[in-house]
N, C-alpha and C positions, 0 to 999 in steps of 0.2 A: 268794629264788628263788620265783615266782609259780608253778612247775610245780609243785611239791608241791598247792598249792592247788589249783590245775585239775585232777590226777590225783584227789585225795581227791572233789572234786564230780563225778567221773567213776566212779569208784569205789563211792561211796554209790548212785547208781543203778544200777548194775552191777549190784551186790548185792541189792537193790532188788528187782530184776528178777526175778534168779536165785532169794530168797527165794518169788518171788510165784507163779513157775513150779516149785517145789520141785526144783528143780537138785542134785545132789549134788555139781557142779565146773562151775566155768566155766574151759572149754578154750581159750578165745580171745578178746582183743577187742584190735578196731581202733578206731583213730581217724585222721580226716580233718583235717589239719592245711596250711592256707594257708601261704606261703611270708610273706606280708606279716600273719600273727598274731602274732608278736613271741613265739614261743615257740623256747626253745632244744631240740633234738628227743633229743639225749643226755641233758640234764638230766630230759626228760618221762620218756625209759626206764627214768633209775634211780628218780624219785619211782614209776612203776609197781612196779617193785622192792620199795619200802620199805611203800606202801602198801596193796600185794598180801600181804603177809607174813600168814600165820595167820588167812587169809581162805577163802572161795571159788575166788576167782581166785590164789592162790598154786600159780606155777608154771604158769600161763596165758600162750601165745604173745600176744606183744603187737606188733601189728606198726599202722604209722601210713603212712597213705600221703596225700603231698604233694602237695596242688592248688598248681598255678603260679599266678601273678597274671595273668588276663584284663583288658584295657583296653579301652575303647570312646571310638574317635573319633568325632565328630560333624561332626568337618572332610571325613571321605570315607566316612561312616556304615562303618566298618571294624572289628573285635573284634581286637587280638594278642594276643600271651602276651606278657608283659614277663619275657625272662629273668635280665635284670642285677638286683643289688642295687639298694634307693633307691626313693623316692618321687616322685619326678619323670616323669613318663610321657613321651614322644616317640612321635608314631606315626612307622614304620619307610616308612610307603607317604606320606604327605604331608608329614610333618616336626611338625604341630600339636602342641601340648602339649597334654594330653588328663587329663582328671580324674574320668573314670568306672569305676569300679575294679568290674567285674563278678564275680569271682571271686578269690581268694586269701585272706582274711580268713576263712574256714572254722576253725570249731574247734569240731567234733561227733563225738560217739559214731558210728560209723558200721556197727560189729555189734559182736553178742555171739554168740560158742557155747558152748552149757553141756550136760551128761548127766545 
């Protein structure tokens, strides 16, 4: 399970941060997670869990919010959301198979709140 390892390099900066800024709790942190980054988003919760424990962020709202896969055609210079599952792209307005993957592959810190 690769989330444990993402949360943990997520985590060390976190903490990082919150040391740097003399924090006494970090209340909150989000993270931006692509549909097409190959992460499972229950498994990311609980490796937060596990490696929030006896920390700063123990007991920190953890909330991830999900960028869609944007595609870019160049057959009707077009941008979609690609909402299916899969790696195959189709534009919706031309039909072209389209290989410009603008958005979805996201997997960043994207706040911290800390007191």
């Amino acid at each position: 399970m690769h989330e444990i390892g993402i949360m943990e390099s997520a985590m060390t900066f976190v903490l990082q941060h919150a040391t740097e800024n003399r924090a006494r709790k970090v209340s909150r942190v989000v993270l931006r997670i692509g549909t097409l980054a190959g992460v499972e988003v229950e498994s990311l919760r609980f490796a937060f869990d596990v490696v929030s424990r006896g920390t700063l962020a123990e007991n920190a709202d953890f909330e991830i919010e999900i960028v869609p896969a944007s595609v870019f055609c160049q057959g009707c210079n077009d941008e979609f959301i690609q909402d299916t599952a899969g790696y195959i792209f189709i534009c919706p307005t031309c039909g072209d198979l389209c290989g410009e993957i603008r958005r979805g592959r996201e997997l960043e810190l994207s706040r911290i709140e800390m007191n």
